[in-house]
C-alpha positions as CSV (number, residue, x, y, z in Angstrom):
1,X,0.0,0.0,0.0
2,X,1.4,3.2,-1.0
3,X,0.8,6.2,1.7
4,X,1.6,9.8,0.5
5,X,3.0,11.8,3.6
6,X,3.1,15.4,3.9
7,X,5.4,16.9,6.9
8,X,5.0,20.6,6.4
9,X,3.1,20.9,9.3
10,X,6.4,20.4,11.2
11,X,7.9,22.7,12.0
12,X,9.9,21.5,16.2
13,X,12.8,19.8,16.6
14,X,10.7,18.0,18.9
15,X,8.4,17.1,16.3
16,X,11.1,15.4,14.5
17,X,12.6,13.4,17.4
18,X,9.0,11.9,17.9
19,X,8.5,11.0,14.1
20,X,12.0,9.5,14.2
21,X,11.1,7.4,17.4
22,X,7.6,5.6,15.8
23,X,9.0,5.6,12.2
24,X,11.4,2.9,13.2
25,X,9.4,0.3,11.6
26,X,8.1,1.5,8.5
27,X,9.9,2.1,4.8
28,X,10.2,5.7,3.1
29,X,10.5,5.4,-0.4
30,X,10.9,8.6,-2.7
31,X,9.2,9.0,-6.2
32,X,12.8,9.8,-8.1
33,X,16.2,11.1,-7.5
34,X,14.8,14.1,-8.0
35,X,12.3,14.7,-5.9
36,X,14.5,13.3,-3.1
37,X,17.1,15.8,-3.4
38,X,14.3,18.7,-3.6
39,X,12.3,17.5,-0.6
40,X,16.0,17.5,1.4
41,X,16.8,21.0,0.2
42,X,13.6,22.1,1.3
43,X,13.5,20.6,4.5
44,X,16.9,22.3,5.7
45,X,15.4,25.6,4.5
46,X,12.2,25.4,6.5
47,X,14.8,24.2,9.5
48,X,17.5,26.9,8.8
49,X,19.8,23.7,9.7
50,X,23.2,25.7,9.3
51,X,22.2,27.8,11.8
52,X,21.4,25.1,14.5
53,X,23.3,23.9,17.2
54,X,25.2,20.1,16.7
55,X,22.8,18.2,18.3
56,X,19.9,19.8,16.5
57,X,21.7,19.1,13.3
58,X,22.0,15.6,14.4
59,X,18.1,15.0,14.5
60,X,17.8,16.7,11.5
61,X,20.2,14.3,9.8
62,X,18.7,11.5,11.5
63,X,15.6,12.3,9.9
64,X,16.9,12.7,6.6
65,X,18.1,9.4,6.7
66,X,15.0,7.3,7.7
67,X,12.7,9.4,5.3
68,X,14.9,8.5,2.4
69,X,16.9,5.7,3.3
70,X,19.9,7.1,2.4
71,X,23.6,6.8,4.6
72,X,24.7,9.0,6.8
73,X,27.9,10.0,4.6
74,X,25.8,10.1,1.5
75,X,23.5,12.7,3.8
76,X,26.2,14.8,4.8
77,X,27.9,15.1,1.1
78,X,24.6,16.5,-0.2
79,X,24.5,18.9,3.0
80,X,27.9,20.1,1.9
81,X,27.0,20.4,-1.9
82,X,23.7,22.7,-0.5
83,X,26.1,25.0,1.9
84,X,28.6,25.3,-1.3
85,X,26.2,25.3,-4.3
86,X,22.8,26.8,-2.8
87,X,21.0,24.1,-4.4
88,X,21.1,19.8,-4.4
89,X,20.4,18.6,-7.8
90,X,21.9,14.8,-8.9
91,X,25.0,15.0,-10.5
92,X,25.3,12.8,-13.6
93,X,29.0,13.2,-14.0
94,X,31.6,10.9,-16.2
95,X,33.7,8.7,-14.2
96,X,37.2,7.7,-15.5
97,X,36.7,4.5,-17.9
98,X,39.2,2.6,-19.5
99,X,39.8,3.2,-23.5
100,X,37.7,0.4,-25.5
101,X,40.4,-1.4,-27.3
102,X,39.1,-4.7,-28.7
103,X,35.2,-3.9,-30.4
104,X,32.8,-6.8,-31.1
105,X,34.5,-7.4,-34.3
106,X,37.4,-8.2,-32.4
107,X,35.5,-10.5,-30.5
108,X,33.8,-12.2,-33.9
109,X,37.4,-12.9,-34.6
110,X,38.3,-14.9,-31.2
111,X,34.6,-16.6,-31.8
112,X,35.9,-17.9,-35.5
113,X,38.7,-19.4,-34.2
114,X,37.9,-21.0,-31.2
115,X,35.0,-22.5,-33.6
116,X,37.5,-23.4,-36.1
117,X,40.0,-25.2,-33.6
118,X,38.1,-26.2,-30.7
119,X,39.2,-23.9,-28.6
120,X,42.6,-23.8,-27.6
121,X,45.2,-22.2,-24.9
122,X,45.3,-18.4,-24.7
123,X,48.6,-18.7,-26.3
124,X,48.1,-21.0,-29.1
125,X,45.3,-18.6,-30.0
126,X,47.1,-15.6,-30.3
127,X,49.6,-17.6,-32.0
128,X,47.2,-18.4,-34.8
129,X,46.1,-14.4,-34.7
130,X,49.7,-13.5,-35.7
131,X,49.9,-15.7,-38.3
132,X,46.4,-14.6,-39.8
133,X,47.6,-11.0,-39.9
134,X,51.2,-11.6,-40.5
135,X,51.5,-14.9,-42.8
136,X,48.5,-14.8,-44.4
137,X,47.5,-10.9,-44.7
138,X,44.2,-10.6,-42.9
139,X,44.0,-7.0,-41.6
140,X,40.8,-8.0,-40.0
141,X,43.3,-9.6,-37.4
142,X,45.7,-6.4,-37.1
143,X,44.2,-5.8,-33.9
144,X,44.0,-8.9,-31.8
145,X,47.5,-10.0,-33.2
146,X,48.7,-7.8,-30.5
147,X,46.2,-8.7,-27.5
148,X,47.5,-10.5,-24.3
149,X,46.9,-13.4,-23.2
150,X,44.7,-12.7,-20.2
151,X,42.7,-10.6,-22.0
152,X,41.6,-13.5,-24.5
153,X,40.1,-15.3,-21.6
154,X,38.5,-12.1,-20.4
155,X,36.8,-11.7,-23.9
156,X,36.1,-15.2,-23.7
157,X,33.5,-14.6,-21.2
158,X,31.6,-11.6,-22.8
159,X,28.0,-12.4,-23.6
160,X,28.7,-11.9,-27.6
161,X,31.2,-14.9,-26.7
162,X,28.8,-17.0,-24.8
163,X,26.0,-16.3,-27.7
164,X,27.9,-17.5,-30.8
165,X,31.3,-19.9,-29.5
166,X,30.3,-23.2,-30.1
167,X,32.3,-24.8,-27.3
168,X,31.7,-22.4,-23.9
169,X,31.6,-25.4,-21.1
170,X,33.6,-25.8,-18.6
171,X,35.7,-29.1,-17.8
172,X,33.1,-31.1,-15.3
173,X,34.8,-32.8,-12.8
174,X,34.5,-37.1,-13.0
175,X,32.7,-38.6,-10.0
176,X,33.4,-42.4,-10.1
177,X,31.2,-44.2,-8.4
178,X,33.6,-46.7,-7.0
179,X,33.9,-46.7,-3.2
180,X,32.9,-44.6,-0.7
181,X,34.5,-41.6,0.9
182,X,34.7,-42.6,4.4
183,X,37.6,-43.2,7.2
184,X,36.9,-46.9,8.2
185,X,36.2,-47.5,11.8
186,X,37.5,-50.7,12.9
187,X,36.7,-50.5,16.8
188,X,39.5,-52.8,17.8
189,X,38.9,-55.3,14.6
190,X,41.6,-56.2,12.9
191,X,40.9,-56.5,9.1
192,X,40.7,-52.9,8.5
193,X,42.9,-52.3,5.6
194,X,45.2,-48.6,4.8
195,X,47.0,-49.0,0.9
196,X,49.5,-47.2,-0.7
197,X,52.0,-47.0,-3.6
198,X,55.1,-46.5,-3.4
199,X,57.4,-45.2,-6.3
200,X,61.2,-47.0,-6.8
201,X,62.3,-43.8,-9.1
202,X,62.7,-43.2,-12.7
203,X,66.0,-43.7,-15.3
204,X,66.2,-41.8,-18.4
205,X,62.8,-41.9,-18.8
206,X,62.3,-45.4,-17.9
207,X,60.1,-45.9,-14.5
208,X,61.0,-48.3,-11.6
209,X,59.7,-50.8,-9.7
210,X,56.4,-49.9,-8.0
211,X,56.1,-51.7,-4.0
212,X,52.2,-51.7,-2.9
213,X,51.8,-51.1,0.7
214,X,49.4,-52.9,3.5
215,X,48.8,-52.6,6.6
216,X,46.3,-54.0,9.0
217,X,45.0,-50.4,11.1
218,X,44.6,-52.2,14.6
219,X,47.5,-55.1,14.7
220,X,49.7,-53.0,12.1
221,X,50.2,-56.5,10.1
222,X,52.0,-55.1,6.7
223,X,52.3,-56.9,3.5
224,X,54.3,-55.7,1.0
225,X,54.5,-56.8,-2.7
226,X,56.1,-55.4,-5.4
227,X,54.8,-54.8,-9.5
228,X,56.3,-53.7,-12.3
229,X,53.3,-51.2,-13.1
230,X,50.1,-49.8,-11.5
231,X,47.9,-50.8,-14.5
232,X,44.8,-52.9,-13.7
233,X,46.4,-56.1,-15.5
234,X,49.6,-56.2,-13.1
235,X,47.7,-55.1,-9.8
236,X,45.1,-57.3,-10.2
237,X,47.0,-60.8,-9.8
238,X,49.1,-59.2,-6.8
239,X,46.9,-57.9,-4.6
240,X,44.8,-61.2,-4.8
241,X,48.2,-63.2,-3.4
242,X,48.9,-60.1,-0.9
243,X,45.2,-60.6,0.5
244,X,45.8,-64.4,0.8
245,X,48.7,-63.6,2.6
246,X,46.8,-62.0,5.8
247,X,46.1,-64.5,8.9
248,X,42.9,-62.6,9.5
249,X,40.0,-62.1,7.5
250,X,39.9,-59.0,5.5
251,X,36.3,-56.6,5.7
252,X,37.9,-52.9,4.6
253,X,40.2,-52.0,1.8
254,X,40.6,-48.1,2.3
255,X,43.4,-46.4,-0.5
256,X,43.7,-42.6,-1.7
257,X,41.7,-41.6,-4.8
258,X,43.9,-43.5,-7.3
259,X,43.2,-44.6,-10.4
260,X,45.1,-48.0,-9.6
261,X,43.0,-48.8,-6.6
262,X,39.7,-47.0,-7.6
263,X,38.9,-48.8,-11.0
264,X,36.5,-51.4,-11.6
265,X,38.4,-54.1,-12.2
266,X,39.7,-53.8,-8.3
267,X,36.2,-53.3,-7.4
268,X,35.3,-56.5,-8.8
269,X,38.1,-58.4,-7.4
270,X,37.0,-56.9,-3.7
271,X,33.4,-57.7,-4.1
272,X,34.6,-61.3,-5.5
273,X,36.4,-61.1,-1.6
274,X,33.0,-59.7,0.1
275,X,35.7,-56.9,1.2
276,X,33.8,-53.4,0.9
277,X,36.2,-50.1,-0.5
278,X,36.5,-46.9,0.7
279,X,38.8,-44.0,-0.2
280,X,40.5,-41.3,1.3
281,X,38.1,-38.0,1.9
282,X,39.1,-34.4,0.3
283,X,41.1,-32.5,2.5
284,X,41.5,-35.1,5.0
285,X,45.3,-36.3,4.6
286,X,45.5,-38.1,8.2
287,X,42.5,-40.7,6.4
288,X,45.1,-43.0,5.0
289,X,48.2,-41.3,7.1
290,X,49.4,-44.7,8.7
291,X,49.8,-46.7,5.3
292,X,51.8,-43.3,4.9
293,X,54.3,-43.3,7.2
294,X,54.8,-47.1,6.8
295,X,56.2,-46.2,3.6
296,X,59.2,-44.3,4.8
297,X,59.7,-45.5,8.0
298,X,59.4,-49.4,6.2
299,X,60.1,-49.7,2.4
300,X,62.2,-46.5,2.2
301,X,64.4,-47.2,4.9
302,X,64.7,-51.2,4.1
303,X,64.6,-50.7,0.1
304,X,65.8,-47.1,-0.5
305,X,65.5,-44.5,-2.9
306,X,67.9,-45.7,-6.5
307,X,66.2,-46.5,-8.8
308,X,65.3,-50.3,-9.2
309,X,64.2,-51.4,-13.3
310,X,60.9,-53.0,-13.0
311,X,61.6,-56.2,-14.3
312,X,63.1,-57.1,-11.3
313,X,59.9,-57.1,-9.7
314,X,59.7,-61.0,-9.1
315,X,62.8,-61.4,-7.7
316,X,61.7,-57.9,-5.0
317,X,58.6,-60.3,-4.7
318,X,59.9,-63.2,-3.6
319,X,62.3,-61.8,-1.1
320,X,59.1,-59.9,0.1
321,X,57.0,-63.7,0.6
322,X,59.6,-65.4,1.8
323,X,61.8,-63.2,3.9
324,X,60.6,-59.7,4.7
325,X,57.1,-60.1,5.4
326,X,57.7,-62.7,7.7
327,X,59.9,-60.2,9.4
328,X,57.8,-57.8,9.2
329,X,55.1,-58.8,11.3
330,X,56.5,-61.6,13.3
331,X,60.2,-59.7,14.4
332,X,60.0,-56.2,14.4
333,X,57.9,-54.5,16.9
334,X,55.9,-51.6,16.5
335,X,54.5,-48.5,18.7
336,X,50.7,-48.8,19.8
337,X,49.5,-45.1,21.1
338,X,47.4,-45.1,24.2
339,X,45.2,-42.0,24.5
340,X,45.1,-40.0,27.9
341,X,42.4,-37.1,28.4
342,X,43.5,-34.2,29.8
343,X,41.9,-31.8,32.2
344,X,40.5,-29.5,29.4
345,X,39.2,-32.6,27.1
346,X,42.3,-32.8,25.0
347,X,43.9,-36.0,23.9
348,X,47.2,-37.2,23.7
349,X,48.7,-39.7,22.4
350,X,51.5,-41.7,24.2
351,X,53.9,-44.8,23.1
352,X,54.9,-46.2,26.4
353,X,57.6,-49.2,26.5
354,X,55.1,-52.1,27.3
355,X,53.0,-51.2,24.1
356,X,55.8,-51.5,21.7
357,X,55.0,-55.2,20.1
358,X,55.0,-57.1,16.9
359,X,52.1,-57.2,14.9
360,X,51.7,-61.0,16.2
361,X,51.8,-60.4,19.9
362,X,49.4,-57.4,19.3
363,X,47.1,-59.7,17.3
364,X,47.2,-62.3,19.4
365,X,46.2,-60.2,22.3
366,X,42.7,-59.3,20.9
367,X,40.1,-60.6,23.0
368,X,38.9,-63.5,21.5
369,X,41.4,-63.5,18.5
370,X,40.3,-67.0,17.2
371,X,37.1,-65.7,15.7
372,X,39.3,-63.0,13.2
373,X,41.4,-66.1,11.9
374,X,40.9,-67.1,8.8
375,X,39.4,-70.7,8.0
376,X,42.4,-73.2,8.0
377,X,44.9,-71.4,10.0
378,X,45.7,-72.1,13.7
379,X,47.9,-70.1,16.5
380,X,49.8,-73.0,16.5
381,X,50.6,-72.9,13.0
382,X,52.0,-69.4,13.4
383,X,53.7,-70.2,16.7
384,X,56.2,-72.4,14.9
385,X,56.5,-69.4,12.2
386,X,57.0,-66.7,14.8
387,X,59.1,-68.7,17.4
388,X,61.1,-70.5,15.0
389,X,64.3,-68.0,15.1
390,X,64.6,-65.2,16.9
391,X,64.4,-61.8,16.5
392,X,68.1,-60.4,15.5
393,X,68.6,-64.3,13.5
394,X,65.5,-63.7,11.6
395,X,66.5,-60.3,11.3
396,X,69.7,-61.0,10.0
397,X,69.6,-63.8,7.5
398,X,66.6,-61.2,6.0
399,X,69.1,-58.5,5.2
400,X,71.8,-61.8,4.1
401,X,68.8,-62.2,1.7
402,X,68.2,-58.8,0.8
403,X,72.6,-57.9,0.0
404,X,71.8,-61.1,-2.3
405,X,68.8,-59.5,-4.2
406,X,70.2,-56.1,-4.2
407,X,73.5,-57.8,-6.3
408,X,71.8,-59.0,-8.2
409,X,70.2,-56.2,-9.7
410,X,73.4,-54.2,-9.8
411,X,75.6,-57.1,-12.1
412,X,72.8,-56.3,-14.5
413,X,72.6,-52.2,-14.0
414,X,76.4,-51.9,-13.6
415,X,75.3,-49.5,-10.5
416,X,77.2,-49.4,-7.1
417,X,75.0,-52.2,-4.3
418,X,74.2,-50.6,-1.7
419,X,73.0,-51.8,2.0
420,X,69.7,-50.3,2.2
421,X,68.9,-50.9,5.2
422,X,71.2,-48.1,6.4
423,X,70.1,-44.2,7.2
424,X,69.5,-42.7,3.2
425,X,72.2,-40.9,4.1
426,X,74.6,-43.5,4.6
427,X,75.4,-45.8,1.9
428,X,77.7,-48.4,2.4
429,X,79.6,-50.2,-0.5
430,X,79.0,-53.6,-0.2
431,X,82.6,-55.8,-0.7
């Protein structure tokens, strides 16, 4: 509803103050820019405002304001324009604008050629502008042979551009549909799986051997295998024989977003398993953070960092099965956090000495651990594994193993052998 209101009748300061007070809740709207400024000028006539005291000129202000909606500093410029000028009319002045270069014609130009080459880089464009002007004697394209780069893609989003270019979309992200974006929650299961790839270097262009990472989240059992390539055709076969090669039975297989791990034909081989997939979340880099460290405090430090040609990944596989796994999780103990609450509700993490175990004592501590084994294997079975040797003679006729492998590789590469088991730091010549 539209109210026409008529203050001539006021003529107080008090007057004002009591419109202001019940006015709070209702919208002044003027006719036009116009009439606005010309209803102002007349009310700080009828007012005398530049003869009023400060705090009269304050209500008056305040009045202004909430009749016309304008800003205080927008009200006191026109105040200042009426005590210079005499009179508040709108001022349509020219603000500073930057010199048109480029006209639509120009634009036609960019339109053509993106149409005629599907759209390519800023800089291949303005390549081909050059040549149309320079090689081939178009003047149309004296202009935009010239332009910058940045200012192609600014042109590229003009409406004349969005009209008439026949490729304006951009690049839509792929959602694949395999796995979910989760961090598992074992709750003290074992079975609960973190996977990585790690990287064995490149040679003049020619990549290394590639080691696939996992490890169990509660007992930290780690299997590693190595594969000459992360295709689907060489991952496939391998992580079937690393699954087989868990005591326990397996329920979550959680990797990064990676196209090795999230592909279909993985996603078949899991379901094949009844093993459910889930991947790493955006933003979120502690989701798969122990597979992570595994790989440097593990394979780095064990295997190294020279580069290893990726045929050799049989023999790396073997030595894996038969040696390091096995040490791994049956000789080499690992650190188990326990979680105190402070006063103030934060928790911290601690690694005390009697929760630094191997991955078999830890699994075999479990309540219950019988009902995770898989169907077939026994504790007794992997007593005689475990107890068999101990700890430093397991250890040590793995890394008699490992010097083996390692020449091996190096009669072929012509490459100094290295013990790489030592800090990456310290390379030893081997004799």
């Amino acid at each position: 509803m539209n109210i026409i209101m008529q203050d001539k009748h006021v003529n107080s300061i008090s007057q004002l103050s009591e419109i202001i007070k019940v006015s709070k809740e209702i919208e002044f709207k003027a006719v036009s820019l116009k009439e606005k400024y010309k209803w102002i000028e007349e009310v700080l006539g009828r007012f005398k405002y530049f003869r009023l005291r400060k705090k009269d000129k304050s209500i008056i202000k305040e009045y202004i304001e909430t009749m016309t909606g304008l800003k205080r500093a927008q009200v006191a410029r026109l105040i200042q324009r009426k005590k210079k000028t005499g009179v508040i009319v709108p001022y349509y002045g020219k603000r500073n604008r930057f010199k048109t270069i480029y006209t639509s014609s120009d634009v036609a130009r960019l339109i053509e050629t993106d149409n005629c080459h599907n759209r390519l880089s800023g800089q291949a464009t303005k390549t081909i502008f050059q040549r149309e002007c320079n090689v081939f004697g178009r003047k149309e394209f004296e202009r935009v042979k010239d332009i910058s780069v940045s200012h192609i893609y600014n042109l590229r989003g003009t409406r004349q551009y969005g009209s008439r270019a026949l490729s304006v979309a951009k690049t839509k992200a792929v959602c694949v549909p395999i796995g979910q974006r989760i961090k598992p929650s074992p709750y003290g299961q074992p079975g609960f799986l973190r996977v990585d790839t790690v990287h064995q270097g490149d040679l003049d262009k020619e990549k290394g051997v590639y080691h696939v990472n996992l490890v169990d989240e509660v007992t930290q059992w780690e299997i590693v295998g190595a594969v000459s390539g992360i295709s689907e055709q060489f991952l496939e076969p391998l992580l079937e024989d690393l699954l087989s090669q868990f005591p326990f039975r397996i329920i979550n297989f959680h990797s990064d977003n990676g196209s090795e791990y999230i592909n279909k034909i993985v996603a078949k081989l899991l379901n094949k398993l009844l093993i459910r997939q889930t991947k790493s979340r955006a933003r979120r880099s502690n989701d798969n953070a122990l597979a992570e460290t595994k790989n440097g405090a593990v394979i780095r430090k064990n295997i190294g960092y020279s580069f290893i040609n990726r045929k050799e990944a049989p023999k790396i596989n073997k030595f894996y099965r038969d040696h390091f796994n096995v040490y791994l999780n049956y000789h080499r103990p690992c650190g188990f956090a326990r979680e105190i609450v402070g006063p103030k509700g934060k928790i911290k993490k601690i690694y005390p000495q009697e929760n630094y175990m191997v991955a078999y004592e830890k699994f075999k501590s479990l309540p219950d651990a019988k009902q995770y084994l898989k169907d077939g294997i026994v504790f007794e079975e992997l007593d005689r594994i475990a107890y068999a040797k101990s700890d430093n003679q397991f250890a040590e006729e793995m890394q008699k193993a490992k010097t083996e492998l390692f020449k091996s590789f190096n009669q072929k590469l012509r490459l100094p052998v290295f013990y790489a088991s030592c800090a990456v730091k310290d390379y030893r010549l081997i004799p």
